[in-house]
C-alpha positions as CSV (number, residue, x, y, z in Angstrom):
1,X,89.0,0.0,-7.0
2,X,88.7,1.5,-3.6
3,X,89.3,4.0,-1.1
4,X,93.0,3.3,-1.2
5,X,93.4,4.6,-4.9
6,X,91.4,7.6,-4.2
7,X,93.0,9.1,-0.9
8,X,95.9,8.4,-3.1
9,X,95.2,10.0,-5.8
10,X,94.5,12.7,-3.2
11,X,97.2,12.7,-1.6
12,X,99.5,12.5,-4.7
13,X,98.0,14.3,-7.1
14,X,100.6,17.4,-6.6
15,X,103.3,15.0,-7.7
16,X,101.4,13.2,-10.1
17,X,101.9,13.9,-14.0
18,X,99.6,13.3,-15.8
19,X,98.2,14.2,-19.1
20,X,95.1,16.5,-20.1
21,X,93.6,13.5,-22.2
22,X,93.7,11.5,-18.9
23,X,92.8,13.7,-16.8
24,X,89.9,14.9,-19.1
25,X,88.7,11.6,-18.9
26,X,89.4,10.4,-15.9
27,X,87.6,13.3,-14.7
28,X,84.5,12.7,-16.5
29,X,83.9,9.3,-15.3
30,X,84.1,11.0,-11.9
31,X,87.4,9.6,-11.0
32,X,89.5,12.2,-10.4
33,X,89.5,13.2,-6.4
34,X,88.4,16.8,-6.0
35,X,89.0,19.9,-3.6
36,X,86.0,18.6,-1.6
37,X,87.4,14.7,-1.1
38,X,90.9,16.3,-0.3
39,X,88.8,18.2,2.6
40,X,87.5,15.0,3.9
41,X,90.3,12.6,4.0
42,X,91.9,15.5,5.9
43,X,89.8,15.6,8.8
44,X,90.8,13.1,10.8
45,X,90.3,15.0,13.9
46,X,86.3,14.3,13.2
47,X,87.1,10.6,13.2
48,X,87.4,10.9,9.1
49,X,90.1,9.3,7.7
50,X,94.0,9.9,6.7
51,X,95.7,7.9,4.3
52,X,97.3,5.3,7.1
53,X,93.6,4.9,8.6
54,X,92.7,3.7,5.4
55,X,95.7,1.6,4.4
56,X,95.1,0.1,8.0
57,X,91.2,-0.7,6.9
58,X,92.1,-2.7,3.6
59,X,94.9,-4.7,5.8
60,X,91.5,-5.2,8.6
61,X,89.5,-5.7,5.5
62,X,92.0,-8.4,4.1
63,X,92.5,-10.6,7.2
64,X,88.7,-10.7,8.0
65,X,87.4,-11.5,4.4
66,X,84.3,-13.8,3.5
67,X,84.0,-16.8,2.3
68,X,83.6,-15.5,-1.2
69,X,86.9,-13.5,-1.0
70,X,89.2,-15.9,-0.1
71,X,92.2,-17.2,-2.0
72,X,91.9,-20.3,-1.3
73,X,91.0,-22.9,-4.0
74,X,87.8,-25.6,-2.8
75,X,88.1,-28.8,-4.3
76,X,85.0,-28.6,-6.3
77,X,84.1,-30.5,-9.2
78,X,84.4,-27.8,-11.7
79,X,88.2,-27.8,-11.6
80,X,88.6,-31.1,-10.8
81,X,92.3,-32.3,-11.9
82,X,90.2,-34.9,-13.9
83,X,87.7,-33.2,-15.5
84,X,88.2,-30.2,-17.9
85,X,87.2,-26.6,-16.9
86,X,83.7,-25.5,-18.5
87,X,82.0,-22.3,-17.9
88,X,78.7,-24.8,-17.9
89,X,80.4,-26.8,-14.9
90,X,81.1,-23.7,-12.5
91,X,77.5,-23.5,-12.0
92,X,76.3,-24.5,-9.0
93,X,73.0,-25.0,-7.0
94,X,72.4,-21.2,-5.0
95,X,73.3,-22.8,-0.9
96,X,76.7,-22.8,-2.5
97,X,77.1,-19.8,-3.7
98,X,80.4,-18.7,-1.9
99,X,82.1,-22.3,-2.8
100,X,80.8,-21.3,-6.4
101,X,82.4,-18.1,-6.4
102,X,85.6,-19.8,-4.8
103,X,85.4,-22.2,-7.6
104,X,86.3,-19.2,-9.8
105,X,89.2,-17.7,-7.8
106,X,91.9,-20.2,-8.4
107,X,91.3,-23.2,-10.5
108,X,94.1,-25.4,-10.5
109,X,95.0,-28.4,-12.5
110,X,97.6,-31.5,-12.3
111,X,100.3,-28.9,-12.4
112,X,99.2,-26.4,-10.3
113,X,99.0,-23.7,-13.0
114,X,95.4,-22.4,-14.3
115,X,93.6,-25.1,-15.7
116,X,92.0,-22.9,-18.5
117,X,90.2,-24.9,-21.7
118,X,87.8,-24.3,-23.5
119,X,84.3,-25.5,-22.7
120,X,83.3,-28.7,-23.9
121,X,79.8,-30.1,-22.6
122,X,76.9,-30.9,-24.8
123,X,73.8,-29.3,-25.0
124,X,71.3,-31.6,-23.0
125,X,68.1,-32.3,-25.4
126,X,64.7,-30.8,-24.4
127,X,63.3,-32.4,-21.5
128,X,59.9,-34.2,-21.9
129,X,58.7,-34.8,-18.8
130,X,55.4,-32.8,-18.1
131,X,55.7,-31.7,-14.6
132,X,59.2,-30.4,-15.9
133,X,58.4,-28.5,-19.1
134,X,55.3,-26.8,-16.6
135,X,57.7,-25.4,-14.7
136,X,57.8,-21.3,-15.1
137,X,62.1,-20.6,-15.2
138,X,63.4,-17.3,-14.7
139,X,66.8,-15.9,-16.2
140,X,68.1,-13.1,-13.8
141,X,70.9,-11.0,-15.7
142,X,73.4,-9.1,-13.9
143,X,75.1,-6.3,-14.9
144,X,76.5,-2.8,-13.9
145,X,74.2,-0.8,-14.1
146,X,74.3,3.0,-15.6
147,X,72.7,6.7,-15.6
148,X,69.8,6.6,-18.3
149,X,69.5,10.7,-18.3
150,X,72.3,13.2,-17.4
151,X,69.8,14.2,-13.9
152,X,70.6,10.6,-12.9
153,X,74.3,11.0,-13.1
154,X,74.7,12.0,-9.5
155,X,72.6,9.9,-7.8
156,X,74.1,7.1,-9.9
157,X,77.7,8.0,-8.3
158,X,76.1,7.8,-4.7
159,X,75.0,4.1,-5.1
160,X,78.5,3.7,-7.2
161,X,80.7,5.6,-4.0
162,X,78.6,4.0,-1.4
163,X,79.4,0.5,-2.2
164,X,81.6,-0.9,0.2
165,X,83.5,-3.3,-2.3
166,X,84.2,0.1,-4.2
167,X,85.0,2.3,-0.6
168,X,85.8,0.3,2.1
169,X,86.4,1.3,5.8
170,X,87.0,-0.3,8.8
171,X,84.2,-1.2,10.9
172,X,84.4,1.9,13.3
173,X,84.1,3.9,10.2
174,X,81.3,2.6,8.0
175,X,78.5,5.4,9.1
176,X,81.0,7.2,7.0
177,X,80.3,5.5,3.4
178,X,77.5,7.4,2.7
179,X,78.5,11.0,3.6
180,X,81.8,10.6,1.5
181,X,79.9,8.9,-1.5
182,X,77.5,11.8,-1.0
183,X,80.7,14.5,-1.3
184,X,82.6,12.3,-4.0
185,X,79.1,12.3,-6.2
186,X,78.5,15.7,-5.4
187,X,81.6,16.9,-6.4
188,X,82.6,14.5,-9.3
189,X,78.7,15.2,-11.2
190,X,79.3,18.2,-12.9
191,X,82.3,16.9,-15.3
192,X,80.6,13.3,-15.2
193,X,77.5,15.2,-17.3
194,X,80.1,16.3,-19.7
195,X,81.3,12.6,-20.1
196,X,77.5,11.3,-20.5
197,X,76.6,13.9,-22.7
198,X,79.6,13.1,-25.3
199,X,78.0,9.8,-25.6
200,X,73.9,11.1,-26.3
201,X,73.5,11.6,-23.0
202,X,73.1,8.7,-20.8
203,X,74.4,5.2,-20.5
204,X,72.6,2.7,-23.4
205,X,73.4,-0.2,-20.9
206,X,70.1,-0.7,-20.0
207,X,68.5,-0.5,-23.3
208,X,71.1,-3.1,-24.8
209,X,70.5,-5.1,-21.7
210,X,66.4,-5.4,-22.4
211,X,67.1,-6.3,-25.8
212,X,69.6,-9.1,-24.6
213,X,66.6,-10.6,-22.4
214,X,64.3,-10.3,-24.6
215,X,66.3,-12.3,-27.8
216,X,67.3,-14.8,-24.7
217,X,63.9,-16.0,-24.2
218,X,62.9,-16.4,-27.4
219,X,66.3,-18.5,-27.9
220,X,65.4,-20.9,-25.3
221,X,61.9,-20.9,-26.4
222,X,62.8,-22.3,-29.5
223,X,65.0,-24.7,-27.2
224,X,62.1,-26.4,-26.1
225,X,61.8,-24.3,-23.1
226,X,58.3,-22.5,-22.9
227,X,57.8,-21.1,-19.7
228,X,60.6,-18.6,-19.0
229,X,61.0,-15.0,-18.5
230,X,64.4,-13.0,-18.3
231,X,65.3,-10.5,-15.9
232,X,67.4,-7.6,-14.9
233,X,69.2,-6.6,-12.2
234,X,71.2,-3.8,-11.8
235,X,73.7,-3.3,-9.2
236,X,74.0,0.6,-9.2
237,X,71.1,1.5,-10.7
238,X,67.1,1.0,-11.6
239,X,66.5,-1.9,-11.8
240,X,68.2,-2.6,-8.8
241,X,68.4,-6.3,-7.6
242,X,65.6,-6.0,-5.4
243,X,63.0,-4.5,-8.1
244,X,64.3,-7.8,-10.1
245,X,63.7,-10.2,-7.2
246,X,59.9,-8.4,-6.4
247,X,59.0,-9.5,-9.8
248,X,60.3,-12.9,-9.7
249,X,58.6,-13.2,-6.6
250,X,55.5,-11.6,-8.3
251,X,55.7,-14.0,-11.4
252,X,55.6,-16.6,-9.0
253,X,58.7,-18.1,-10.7
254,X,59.6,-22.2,-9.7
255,X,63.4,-22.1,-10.5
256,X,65.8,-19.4,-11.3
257,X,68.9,-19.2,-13.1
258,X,71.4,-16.5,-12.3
259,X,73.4,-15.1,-14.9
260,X,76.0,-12.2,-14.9
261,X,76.8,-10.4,-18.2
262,X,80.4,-10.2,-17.5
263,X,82.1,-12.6,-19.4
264,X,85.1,-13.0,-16.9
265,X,84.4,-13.2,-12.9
266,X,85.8,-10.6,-11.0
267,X,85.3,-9.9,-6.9
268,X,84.7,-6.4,-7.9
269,X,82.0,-7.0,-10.7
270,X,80.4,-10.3,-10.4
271,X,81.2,-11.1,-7.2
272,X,79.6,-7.5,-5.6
273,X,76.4,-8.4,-7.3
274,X,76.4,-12.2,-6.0
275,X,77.3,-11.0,-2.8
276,X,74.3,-9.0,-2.8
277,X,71.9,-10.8,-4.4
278,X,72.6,-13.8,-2.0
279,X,72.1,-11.5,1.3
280,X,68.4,-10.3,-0.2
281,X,67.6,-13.6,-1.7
282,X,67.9,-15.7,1.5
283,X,66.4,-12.2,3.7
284,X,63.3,-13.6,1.8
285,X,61.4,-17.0,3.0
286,X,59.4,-17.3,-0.4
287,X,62.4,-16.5,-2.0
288,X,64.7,-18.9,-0.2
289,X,62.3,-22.3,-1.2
290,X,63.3,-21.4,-5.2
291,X,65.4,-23.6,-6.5
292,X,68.3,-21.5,-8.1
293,X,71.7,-21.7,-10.3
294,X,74.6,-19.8,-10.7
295,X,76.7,-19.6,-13.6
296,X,79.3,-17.0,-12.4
297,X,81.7,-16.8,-15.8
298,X,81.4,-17.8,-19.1
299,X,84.9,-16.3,-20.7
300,X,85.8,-20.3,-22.2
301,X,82.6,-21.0,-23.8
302,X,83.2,-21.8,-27.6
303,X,80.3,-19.6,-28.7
304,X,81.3,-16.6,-27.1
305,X,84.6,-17.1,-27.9
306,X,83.8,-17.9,-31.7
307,X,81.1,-15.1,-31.6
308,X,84.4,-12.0,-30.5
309,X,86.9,-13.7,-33.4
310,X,84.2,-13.8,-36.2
311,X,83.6,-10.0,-35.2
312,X,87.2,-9.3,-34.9
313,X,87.7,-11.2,-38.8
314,X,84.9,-8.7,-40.2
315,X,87.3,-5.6,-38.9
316,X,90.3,-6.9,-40.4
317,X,89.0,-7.5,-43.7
318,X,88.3,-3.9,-44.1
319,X,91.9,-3.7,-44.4
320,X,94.0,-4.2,-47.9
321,X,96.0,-7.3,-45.9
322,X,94.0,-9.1,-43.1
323,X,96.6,-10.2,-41.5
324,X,98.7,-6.6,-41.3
325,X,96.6,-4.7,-38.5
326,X,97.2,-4.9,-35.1
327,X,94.8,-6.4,-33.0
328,X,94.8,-4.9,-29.8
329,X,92.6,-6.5,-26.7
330,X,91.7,-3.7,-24.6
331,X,90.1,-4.9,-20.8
332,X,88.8,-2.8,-17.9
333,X,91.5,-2.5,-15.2
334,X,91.4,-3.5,-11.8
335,X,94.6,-2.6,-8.8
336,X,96.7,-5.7,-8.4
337,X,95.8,-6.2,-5.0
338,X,92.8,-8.0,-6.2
339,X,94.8,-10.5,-7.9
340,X,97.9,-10.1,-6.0
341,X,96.5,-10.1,-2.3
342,X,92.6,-11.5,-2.7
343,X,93.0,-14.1,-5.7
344,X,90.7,-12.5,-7.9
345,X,91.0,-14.6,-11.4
346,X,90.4,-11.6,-13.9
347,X,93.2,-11.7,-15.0
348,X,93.9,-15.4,-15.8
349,X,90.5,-15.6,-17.6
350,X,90.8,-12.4,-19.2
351,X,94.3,-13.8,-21.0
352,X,92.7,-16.9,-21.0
353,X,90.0,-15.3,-23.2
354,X,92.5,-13.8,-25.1
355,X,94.0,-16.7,-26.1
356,X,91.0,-18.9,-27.3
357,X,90.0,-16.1,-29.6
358,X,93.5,-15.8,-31.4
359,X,93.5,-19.6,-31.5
360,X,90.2,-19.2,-33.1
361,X,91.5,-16.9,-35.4
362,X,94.6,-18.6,-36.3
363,X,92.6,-21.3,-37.7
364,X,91.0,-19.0,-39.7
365,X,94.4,-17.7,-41.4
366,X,94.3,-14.4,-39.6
367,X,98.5,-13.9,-38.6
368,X,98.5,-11.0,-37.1
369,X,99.8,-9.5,-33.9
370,X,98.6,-9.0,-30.9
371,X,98.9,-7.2,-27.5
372,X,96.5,-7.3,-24.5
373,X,96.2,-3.7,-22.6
374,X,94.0,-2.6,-19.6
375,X,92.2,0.6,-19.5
376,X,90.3,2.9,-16.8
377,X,93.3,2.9,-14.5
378,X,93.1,5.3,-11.8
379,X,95.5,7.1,-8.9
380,X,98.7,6.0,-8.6
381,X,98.1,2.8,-6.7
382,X,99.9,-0.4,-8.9
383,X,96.7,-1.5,-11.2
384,X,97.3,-4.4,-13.9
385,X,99.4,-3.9,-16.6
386,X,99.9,-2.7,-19.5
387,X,98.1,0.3,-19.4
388,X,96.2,0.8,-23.0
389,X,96.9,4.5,-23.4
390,X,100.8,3.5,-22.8
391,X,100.4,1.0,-24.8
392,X,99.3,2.3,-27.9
393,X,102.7,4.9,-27.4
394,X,104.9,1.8,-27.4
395,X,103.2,0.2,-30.3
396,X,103.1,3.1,-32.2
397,X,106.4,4.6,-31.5
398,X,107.4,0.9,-32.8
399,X,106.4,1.7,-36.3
400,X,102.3,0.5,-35.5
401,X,99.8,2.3,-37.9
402,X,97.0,0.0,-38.4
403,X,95.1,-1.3,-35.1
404,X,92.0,-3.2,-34.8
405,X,91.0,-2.6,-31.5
406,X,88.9,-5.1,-29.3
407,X,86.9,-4.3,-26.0
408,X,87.3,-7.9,-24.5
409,X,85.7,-7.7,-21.3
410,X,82.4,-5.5,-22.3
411,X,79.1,-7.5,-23.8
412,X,77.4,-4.0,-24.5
413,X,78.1,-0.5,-24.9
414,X,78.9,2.3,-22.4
415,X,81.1,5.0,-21.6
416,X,84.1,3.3,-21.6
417,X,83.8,1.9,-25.1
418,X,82.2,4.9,-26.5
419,X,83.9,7.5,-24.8
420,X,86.8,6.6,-23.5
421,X,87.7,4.0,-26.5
422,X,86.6,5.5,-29.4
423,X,87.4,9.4,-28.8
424,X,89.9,9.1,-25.9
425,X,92.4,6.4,-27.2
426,X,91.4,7.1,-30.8
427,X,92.4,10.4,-30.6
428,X,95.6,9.6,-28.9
429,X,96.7,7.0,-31.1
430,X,96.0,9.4,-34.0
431,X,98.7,11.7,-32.6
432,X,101.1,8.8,-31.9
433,X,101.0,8.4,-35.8
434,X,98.0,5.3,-35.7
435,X,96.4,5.9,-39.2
436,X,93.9,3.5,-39.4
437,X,91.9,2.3,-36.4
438,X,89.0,0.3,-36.6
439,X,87.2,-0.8,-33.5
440,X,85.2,-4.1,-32.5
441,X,81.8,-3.4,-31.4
442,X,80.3,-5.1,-28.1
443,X,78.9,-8.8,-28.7
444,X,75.4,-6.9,-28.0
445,X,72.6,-8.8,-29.8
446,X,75.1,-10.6,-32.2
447,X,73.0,-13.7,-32.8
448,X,75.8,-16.6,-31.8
449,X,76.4,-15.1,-29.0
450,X,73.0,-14.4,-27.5
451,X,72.6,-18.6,-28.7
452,X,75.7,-19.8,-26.8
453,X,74.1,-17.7,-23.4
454,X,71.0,-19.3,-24.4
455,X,73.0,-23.1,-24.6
456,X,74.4,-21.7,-21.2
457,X,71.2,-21.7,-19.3
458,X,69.5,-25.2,-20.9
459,X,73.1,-26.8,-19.4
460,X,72.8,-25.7,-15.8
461,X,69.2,-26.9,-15.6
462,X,69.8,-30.4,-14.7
463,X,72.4,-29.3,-12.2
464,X,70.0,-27.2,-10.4
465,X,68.9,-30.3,-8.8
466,X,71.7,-31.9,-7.5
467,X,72.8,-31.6,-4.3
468,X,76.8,-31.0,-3.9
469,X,77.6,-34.4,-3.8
470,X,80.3,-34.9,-6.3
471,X,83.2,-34.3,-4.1
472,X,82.0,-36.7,-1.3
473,X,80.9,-39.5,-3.8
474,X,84.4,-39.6,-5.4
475,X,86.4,-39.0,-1.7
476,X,87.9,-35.9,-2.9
477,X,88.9,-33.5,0.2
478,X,86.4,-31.3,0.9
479,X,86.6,-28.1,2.9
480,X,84.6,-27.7,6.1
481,X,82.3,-25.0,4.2
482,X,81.5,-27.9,1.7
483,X,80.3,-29.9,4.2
484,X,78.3,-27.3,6.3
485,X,76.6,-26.8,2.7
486,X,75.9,-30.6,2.6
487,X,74.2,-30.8,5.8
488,X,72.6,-27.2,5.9
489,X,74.3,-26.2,9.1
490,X,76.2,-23.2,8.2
491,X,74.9,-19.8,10.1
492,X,74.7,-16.4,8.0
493,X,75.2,-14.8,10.8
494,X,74.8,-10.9,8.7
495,X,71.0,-12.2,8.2
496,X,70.8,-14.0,11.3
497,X,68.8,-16.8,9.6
498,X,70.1,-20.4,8.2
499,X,71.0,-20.8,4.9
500,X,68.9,-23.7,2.6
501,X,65.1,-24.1,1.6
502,X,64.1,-26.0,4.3
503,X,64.8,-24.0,7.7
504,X,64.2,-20.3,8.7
505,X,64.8,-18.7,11.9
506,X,65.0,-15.4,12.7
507,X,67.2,-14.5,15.9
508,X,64.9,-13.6,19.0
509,X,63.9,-9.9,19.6
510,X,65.9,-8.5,16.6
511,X,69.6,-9.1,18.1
512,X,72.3,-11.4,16.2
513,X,73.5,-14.3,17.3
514,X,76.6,-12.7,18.0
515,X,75.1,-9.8,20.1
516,X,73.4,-12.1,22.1
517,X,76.8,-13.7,22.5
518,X,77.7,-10.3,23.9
519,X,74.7,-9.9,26.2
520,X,75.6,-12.9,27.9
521,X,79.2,-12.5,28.6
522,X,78.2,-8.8,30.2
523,X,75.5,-10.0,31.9
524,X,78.3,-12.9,33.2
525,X,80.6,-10.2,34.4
526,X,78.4,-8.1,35.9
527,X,77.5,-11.2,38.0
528,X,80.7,-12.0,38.9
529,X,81.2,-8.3,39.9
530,X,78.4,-8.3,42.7
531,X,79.4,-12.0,43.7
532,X,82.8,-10.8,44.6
533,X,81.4,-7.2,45.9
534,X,79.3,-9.4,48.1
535,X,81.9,-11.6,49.7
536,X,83.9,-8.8,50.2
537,X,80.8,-6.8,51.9
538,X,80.3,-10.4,54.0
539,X,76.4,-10.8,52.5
540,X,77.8,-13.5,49.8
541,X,76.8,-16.5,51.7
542,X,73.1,-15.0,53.4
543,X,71.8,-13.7,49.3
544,X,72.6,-17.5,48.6
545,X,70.1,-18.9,51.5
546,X,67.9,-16.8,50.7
547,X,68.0,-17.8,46.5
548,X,68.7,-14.3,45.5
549,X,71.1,-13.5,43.2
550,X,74.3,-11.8,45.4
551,X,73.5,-7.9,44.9
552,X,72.8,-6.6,48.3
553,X,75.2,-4.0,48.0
554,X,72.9,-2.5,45.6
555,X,70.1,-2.3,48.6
């Protein structure tokens, strides 16, 4: 998750037990801390960092988050207390972004508790209007991002190590990112390989992802929707967001909808890739005049939902009884601080998921069991729980021997589904006495599924030109940011520009606002100083007759 977990891991890992299997894989994913990053979070004599620095960083980090990070529910029209929650509603217009994101942290309904449904909004038919069918739409798809080649493995756990959602130190700190993602990547490569090269030797992210895109356009396509053109953006590795954004900008796209391939919104995957996808978008003036949509999760939508149970069905029938195997829902982890401390809502839509498909199912006649489990945990920092490996144990030491095992929160295949899932936790539920194990394969390009993303897209259209009106219009309370959105007044002060497509300004001679802030308050004091040197020196009163500014002792 972050720094935390891995100093931890560090500093723990004498008294930690834990098993070759893990430690084989946690190790390959480059996970493991290593002689090198046990040298670094030692020297804290060279300003580097101990354990308590960093524990004092992510308590910094905490009480100074953005926007996007906080806990705090907006009242926002797609959890409205009198509407239902749809995946379709959370997306909002692109000057909102952070309220969109927030709109995902905490929904809330008339009793407080997670107001979690399924989606319900019809598809809106094809528009006719000429000027509107002309227009060229863009489909920008987020995801993770992978090493294509076993060379690229290092370089992709730089860009991994050097995020600052994944290593975060406190602001005195940060020229330190890149030197310990460099030692981390270093360090970690070797036995990373081995992991790639168990799976054919690189991640098949990418290659699923282009295939995604390109069965996208041709489902809106035949939605009445000519002009469009997908795109990918990466977040720690080619294409990168920026190569994405240079050829929108290059296709001279008119609107753009933005949509992460991670079913469930979490700060750590979604929200690292909005973050920074905002801050380039609006560091661009052509950029910034496009309208733009965000749909930042999709876990409730009744095709997706329907597309993971149909799959999960075909797996069970391999078996003599349907309804005998074990269906077991494995998600990637995450540290509970997330959820605990920063509100993140993977875990609520993740069990929400969960609990749509086995609905699904149950209509169906399926009976069986089931258990949700969360893999890839890592040092011995609290993450959510259960853990899968311990899991499957428990299950199996329970009499368990037939498991049908889902990977809920992946849309395509990667290391932790074809490594970790399919030799790791097959092997060890082998030896735990599982004898028949049957895995669900990633939605990939499963035809209902890549139409329900497609259904996605042709619903946020007409939203994407709508201003954030609702909660005004029906006198719902509002928070401050909501109405600095409404009027275009809020500052970014990171970009030193103004967000919406009407106004750009860039701060004078390259400093922030808040340097110049800075400047002025020293240059305030400094006057003050040789005012009160000057009285004391008796020239105060003759530099102000003669409209100079008090500094004769300087003469």
């Amino acid at each position: 998750g972050d720094l935390y977990p891995l100093l931890a891991s560090a500093m723990a890992l004498k008294g930690t037990k834990t098993s070759s299997r893990a430690t084989r894989r946690r190790s390959r994913k480059g996970l493991i801390p290593s002689p090198a990053l046990l040298l670094v979070s030692s020297l804290s004599a060279a300003g580097a960092f101990s354990l308590a620095a960093v524990s004092a960083a992510t308590t910094s980090w905490r009480t100074s988050l953005p926007a996007a990070h906080s806990p705090t529910p907006l009242a926002s029209p797609s959890w409205s207390p009198s509407r239902k929650a749809s995946a379709s509603a959370t997306a909002h217009a692109w000057p909102v972004l952070n309220r969109c994101m927030q709109a995902c942290l905490r929904p809330r309904g008339r009793s407080g508790e997670a107001a979690m449904v399924l989606a319900s909004e019809a598809v809106p038919p094809p528009s006719t209007d000429a000027a509107v069918l002309g227009q060229r739409t863009g489909v920008l798809l987020l995801n993770l991002g992978g090493p294509d080649t076993l060379d690229q493995v290092e370089p992709f756990l730089y860009n991994l190590f050097s995020d600052p959602e994944i290593i975060t130190l406190p602001s005195f700190l940060k020229w330190a990112n890149g030197p310990l993602a460099w030692v981390i990547a270093r360090s970690r490569a070797p036995s990373s390989r081995e992991g790639y090269e168990s799976i054919g030797g690189g991640s098949p992210q990418l290659a699923t992802t282009i295939k995604q895109g390109e069965a996208l356009e041709q489902a809106l396509k035949a939605r009445g929707l000519p002009g469009v053109k997908t795109y990918i953006g990466m977040r720690y590795w080619h294409p990168f967001t920026e190569e994405a954004l240079a050829d929108i900008k290059r296709d001279a796209i008119d609107r753009l909808v933005v949509l992460p391939l991670y079913p469930q919104f979490s700060i750590s995957t979604s929200g690292s890739s909005l973050r920074l996808l905002e801050a380039e978008y609006y560091a661009d003036q052509e950029l910034r005049q496009m309208k733009n949509i965000v749909i930042p999760a999709w876990y409730n939508r009744k095709g997706y939902v329907n597309a993971v149970a149909r799959l999960i069905a075909e797996r069970c029938d391999r078996f003599a009884d349907p309804s005998t195997p074990h269906i077991f829902f494995s998600a990637h982890g995450l540290p509970t601080k997330y959820v605990e401390e920063l509100g993140d809502p993977y875990q609520k839509q993740t069990e929400a998921t969960v609990r749509f498909v086995m609905e699904r199912l149950r209509e169906q006649g399926y009976t069986n069991d089931f258990t949700l489990a969360y893999q890839s945990k890592v040092g011995p920092v609290p993450w959510l729980q259960p853990y899968t490996d311990e899991k499957i144990k428990e299950l199996a030491a329970g009499g368990t021997t037939q498991m049908v095992v889902v990977p809920i929160s992946f849309v395509s295949e990667h290391i932790e589904t074809l490594e970790e899932i399919d030799v790791e936790y097959a092997e060890l539920a082998a030896e735990c006495g599982v004898t028949q194990w049957e895995r669900v394969p990633a939605l990939g390009l499963e035809q209902d599924f890549i139409d329900d993303l497609a259904d996605a897209v042709i619903e946020s259209l007409p939203r994407m030109e709508q201003r954030p009106l609702q909660e005004i219009y029906e006198g719902r309370p509002v928070s401050l940011r909501v109405v600095n959105d409404l009027v275009d007044l809020r500052m970014k002060d990171e970009l030193a520009m103004e967000v919406g497509p009407y106004r750009y300004q860039r701060s004078r001679l390259g400093f922030t606002p808040k340097a110049e802030v800075i400047n002025g308050r020293i240059a305030m004091a400094a006057i003050t100083v040789a005012s009160l040197l000057s009285i004391s020196q008796g020239t105060f009163w003759m530099s102000v007759l003669e409209g100079k500014l008090p500094v004769g002792f300087m003469s």
